[in-house]
C-alpha positions as CSV (number, residue, x, y, z in Angstrom):
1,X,0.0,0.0,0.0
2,X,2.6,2.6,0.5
3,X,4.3,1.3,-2.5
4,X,1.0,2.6,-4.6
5,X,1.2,5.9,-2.9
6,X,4.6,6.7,-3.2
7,X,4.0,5.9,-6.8
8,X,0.8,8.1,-7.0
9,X,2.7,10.9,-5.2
10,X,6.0,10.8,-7.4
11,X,3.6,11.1,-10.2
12,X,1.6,14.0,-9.4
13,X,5.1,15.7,-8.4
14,X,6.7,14.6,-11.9
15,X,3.2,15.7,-13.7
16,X,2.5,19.1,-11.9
17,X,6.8,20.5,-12.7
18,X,5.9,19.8,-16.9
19,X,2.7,21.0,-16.9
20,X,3.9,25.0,-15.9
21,X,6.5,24.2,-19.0
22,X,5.6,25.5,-22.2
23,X,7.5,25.3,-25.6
24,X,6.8,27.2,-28.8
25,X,8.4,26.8,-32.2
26,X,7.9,29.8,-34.2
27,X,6.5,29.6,-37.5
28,X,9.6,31.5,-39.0
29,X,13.6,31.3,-38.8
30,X,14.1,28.4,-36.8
31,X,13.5,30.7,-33.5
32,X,11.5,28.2,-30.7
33,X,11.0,29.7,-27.2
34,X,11.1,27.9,-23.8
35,X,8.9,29.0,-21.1
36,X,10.2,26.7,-18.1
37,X,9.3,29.5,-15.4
38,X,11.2,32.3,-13.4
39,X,14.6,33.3,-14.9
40,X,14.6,29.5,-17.1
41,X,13.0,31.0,-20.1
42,X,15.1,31.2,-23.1
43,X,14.9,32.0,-26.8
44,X,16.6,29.5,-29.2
45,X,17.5,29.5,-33.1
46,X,18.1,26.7,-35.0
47,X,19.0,25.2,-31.5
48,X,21.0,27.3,-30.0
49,X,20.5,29.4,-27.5
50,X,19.6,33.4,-28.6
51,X,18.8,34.3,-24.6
52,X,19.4,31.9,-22.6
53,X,17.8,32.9,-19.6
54,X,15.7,35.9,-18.0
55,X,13.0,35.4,-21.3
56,X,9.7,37.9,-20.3
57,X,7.7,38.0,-23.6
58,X,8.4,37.6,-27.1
59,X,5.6,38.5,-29.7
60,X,5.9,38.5,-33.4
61,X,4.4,39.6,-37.0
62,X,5.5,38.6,-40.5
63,X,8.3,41.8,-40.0
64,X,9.2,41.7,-36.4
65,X,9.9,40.1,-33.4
66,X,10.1,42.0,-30.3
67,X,11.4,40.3,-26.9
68,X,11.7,41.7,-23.3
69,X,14.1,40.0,-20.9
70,X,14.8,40.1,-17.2
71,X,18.5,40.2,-16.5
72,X,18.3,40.0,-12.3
73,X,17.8,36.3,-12.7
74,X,14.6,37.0,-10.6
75,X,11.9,33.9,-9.9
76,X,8.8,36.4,-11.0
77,X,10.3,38.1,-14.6
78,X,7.0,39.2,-15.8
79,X,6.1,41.4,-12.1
80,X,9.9,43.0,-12.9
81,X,8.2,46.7,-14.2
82,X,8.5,47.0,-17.9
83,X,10.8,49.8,-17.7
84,X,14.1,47.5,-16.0
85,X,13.5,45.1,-18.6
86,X,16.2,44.9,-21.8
87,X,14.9,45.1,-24.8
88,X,15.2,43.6,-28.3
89,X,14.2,43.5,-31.7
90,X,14.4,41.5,-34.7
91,X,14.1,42.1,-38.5
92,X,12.9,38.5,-39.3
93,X,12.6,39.8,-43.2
94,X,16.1,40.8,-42.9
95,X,17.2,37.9,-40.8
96,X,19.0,40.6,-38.8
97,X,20.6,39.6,-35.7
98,X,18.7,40.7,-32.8
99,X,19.6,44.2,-31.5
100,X,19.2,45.4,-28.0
101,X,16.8,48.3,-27.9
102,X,16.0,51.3,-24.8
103,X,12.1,50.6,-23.5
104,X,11.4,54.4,-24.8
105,X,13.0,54.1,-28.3
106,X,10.7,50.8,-28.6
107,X,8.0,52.9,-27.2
108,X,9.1,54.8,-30.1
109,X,9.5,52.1,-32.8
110,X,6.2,50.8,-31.5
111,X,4.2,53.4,-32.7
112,X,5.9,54.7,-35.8
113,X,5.5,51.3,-37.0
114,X,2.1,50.6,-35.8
115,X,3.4,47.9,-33.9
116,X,0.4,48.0,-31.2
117,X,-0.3,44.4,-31.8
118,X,2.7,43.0,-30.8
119,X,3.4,45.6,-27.7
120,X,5.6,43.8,-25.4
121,X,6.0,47.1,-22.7
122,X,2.3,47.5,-21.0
């Protein structure tokens, strides 16, 4: 009997850590990203690692890729405030490498571009 519910236990221990994990392959440039929680989250391309931890959001059109990181390694990334987060952004028609980026130039880049549907900074 205690066999079965160390067994049932283990389970529900091994089951409840993967089900907080998430994994997205992009539909575009070999980019995938790796939501594993707190400063784990990382951005790979063609399977190797872009950010490889500290990964807030990352949100995307057919021109752009815009991704906010977390560099303080902190367990709660997204409550960080917007404004301490780094910043980057990525010409996917380009194939540019990614290029770090203030919050307030892309504020900036946000709206000149009508970029509202991919706004990574409210």
């Amino acid at each position: 009997m205690r066999s079965i519910i160390f067994i049932v236990i283990t389970f529900f221990i091994i089951f409840s850590c993967n089900i907080s994990d998430s994994y997205e392959k992009l539909p575009f440039g070999g980019y995938e990203i790796d939501f594993e929680g707190g400063s784990q989250n990382r951005l790979l391309k063609n399977n190797e690692l872009i950010i490889d931890s500290g990964l807030v959001d990352c949100m995307y059109n057919d021109v752009y890729m815009l991704v906010s990181v977390d560099t303080t390694y902190s367990m709660n990334p997204e409550k960080k405030d917007k404004k301490n987060l780094k910043y980057f952004i990525q010409d996917l028609k380009k194939d540019t490498i990614i290029k770090k980026i203030s919050y307030k130039d892309l504020k900036k880049i946000i709206k000149e571009k009508s970029l509202k549907n991919i706004d990574i900074t409210n």
